[in-house]
C-alpha positions in Angstrom: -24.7 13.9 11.6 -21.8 12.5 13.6 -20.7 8.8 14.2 -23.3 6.7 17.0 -19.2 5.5 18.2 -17.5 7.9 20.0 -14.1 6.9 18.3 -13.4 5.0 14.9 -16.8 3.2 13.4 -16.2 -0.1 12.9 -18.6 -0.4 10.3 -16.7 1.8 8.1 -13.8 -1.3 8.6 -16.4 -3.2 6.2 -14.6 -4.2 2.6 -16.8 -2.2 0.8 -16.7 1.3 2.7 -13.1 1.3 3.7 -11.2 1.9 0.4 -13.6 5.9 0.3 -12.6 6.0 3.6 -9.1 5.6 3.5 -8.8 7.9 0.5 -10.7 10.6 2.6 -8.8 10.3 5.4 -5.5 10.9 3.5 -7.2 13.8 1.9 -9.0 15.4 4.8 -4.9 15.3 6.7 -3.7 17.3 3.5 -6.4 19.8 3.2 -5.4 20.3 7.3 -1.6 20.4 7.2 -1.2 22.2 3.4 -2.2 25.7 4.2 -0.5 25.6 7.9 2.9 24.4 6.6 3.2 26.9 3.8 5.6 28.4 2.7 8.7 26.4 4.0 7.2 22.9 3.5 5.1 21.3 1.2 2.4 18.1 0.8 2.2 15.9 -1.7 -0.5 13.6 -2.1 1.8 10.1 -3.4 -0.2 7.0 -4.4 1.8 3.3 -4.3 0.3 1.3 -7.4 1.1 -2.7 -7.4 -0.8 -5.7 -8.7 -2.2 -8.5 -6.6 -4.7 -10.9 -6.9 -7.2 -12.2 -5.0 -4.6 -14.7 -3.4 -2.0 -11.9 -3.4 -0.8 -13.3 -6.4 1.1 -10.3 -8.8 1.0 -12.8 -12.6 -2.6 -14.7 -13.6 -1.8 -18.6 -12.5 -3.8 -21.7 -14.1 -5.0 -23.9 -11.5 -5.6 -27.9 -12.0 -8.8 -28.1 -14.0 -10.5 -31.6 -14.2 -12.4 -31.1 -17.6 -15.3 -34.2 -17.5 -16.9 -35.1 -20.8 -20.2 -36.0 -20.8 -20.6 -39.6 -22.1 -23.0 -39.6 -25.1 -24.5 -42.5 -26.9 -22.5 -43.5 -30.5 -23.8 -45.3 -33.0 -22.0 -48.7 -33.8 -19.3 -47.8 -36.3 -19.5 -48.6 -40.2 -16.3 -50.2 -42.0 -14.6 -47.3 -43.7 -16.7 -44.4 -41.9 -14.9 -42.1 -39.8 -17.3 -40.7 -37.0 -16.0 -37.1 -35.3 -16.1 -37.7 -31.7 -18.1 -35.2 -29.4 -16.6 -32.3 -27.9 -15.9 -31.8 -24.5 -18.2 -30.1 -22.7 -16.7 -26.9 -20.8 -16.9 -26.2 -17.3 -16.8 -22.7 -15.4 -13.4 -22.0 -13.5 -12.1 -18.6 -11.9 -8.5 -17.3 -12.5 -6.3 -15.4 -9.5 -6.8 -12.3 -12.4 -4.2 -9.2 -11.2 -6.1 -6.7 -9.6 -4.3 -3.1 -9.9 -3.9 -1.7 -5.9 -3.3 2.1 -5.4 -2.5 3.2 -1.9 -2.6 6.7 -1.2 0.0 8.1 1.5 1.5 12.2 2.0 5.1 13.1 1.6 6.0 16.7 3.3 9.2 18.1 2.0 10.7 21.6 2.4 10.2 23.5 -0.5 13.8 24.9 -1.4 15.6 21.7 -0.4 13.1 19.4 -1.6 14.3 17.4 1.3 11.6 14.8 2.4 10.8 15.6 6.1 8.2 13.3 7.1 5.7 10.9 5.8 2.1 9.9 7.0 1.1 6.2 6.0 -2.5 4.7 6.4 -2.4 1.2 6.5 -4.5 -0.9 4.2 -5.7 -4.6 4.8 -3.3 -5.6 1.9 -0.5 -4.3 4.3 -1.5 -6.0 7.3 -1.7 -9.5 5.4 1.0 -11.6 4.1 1.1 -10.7 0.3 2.7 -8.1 -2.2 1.3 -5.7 -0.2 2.7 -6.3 3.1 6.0 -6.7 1.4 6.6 -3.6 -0.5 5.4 -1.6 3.0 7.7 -3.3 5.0 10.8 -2.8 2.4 9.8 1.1 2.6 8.9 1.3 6.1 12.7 -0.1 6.9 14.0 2.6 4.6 11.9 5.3 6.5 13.1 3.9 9.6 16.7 3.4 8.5 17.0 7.1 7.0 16.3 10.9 9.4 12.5 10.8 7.8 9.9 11.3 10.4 7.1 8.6 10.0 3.5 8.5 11.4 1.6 5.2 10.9 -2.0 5.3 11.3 -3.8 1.8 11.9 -7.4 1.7 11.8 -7.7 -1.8 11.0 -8.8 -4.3 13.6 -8.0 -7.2 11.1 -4.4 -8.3 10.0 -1.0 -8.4 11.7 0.0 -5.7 13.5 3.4 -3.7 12.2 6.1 -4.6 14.6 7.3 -2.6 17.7 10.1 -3.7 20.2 9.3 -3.9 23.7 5.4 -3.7 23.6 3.1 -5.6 25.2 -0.1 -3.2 24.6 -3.1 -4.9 23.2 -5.2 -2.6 21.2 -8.0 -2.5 18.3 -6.3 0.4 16.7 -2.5 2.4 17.0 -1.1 5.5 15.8 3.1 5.5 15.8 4.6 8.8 15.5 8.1 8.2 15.2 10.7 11.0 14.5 14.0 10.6 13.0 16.1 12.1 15.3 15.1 9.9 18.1 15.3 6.5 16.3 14.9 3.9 17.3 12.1 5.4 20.2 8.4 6.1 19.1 5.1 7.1 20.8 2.7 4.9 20.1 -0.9 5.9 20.8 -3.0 2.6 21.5 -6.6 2.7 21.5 -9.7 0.7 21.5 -13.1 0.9 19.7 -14.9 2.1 22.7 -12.1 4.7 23.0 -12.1 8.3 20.8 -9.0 8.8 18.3 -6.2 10.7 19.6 -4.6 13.9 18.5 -0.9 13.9 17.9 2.0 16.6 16.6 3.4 16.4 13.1 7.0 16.1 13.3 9.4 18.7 11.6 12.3 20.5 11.5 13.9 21.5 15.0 12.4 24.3 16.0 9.5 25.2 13.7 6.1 25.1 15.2 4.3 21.4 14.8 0.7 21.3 13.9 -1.3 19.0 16.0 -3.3 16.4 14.4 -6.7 15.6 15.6 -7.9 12.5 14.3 -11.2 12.2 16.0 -12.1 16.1 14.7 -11.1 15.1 11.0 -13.0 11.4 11.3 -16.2 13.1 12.6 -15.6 15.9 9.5 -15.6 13.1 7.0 -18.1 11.1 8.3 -20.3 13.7 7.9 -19.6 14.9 4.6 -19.6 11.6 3.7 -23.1 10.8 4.6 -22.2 7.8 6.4 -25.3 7.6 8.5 -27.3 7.2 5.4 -25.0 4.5 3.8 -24.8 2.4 6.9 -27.4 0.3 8.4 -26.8 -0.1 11.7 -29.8 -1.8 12.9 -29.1 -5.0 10.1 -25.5 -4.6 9.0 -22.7 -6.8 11.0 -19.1 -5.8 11.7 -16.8 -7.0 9.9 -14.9 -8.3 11.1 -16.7 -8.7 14.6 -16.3 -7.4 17.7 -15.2 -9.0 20.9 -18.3 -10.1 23.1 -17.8 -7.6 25.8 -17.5 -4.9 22.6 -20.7 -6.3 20.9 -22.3 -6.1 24.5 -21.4 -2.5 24.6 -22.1 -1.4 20.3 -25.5 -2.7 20.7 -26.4 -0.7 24.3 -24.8 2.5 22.6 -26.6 2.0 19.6 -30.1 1.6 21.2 -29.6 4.4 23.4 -28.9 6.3 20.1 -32.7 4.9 18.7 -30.3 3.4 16.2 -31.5 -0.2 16.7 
């Protein structure tokens, strides 16, 4: 069964369901691509692994802990009697404890050269907030950017900054940047918005070799549906987080109740 939303869900931008999707997503573009760009490229499946905390903290830190003992009656003391005093009693606190991040993304090489020709990112929230995450993104998105490699950046995240782009205005929920190496530092940018389906773009390669066309929306409504999505979402109690605009919440809840969803 297909998605009530005629472009990205965003339910599926919830904390809990996102992580499944994004590592879908990334697989479901590698199951595509892999059998079309054989023999003369290749697609690796690469994960980035780093540790953050809650706090987007990367070591365990000790906060300031006020440890009250709990005043208890003493007998008057004896001469010559020593009388242990009571112990503290503890309190419940909650360390920043590391939390191990893996972010999946695809590398496409040629296969005798093992020259890297392009590479497709999905953004996580941890790059779209300031943190360890953001940081090491941004250090390897420069690189990218700074090197021949084609990149395409997929942002399905309504949440968090956007990654920056000279010259645009263009307010959107969601963007997809295909930028290719040999026309740096131009790239089309396809801007959408929740009420909007996803779009389909080419996969840059080599001059001259034939570029597959990715179609977002077929792959998303492919997932969704193997995913059983519209059995783990409740549509009719859940809220989006994070939440629409007014005029979008207007529109979710009319599209939903036309689809006896609500």
């Amino acid at each position: 069964m297909p998605s009530p939303f005629p472009g990205m869900d965003p339910y599926l931008e919830h904390p809990e369901l996102w992580p499944a999707l994004h590592h879908l997503l990334i697989s479901g573009i590698f199951r595509f691509l892999s059998p079309q760009l054989r023999p003369k490229y290749l697609v690796a499946l690469e994960v980035r692994m780093y540790e953050a905390s809650e706090d987007d903290l990367s070591i365990i830190g000790i906060p300031d802990v006020t440890v009250m003992q709990q005043q208890t009656a003493i007998e008057p003391i004896r001469a010559n009697v020593a009388i242990a005093a009571p112990p503290a009693q503890p309190v419940t606190v909650t360390l920043p404890v590391p939390l191990t991040i893996r972010e999946g993304y695809l590398e496409i090489r040629e296969r005798v050269t093992k020259e890297l020709i392009t590479v497709i990112e999905i953004l996580s929230p941890t790059n779209k907030r300031t943190g360890k995450g953001r940081q090491m993104y941004e250090e390897k998105r420069e690189e990218i950017l700074g090197s021949r490699t084609h990149l395409i950046e997929i942002d399905l995240l309504r949440r968090g900054r956007k990654m920056p782009v000279i010259g645009n205005d263009v307010e959107s929920d969601y963007r997809v940047l295909v930028c290719r190496g040999n026309r740096r530092p131009r790239g089309d940018l396809y801007a959408f918005n929740v009420q909007n389906p996803m779009p389909a773009f080419p996969l840059p390669l080599r001059s001259g070799d034939i570029e597959p066309v990715i179609n977002l929306q077929e792959l998303f409504t492919e997932i969704y549906d193997v995913g059983s999505y519209d059995l783990k979402i409740d549509y009719r109690n859940w809220e989006v987080i994070p939440a629409l605009s007014e005029a979008d919440t207007i529109w979710a809840d009319a599209l939903l109740r036309d689809r006896q969803l609500r």
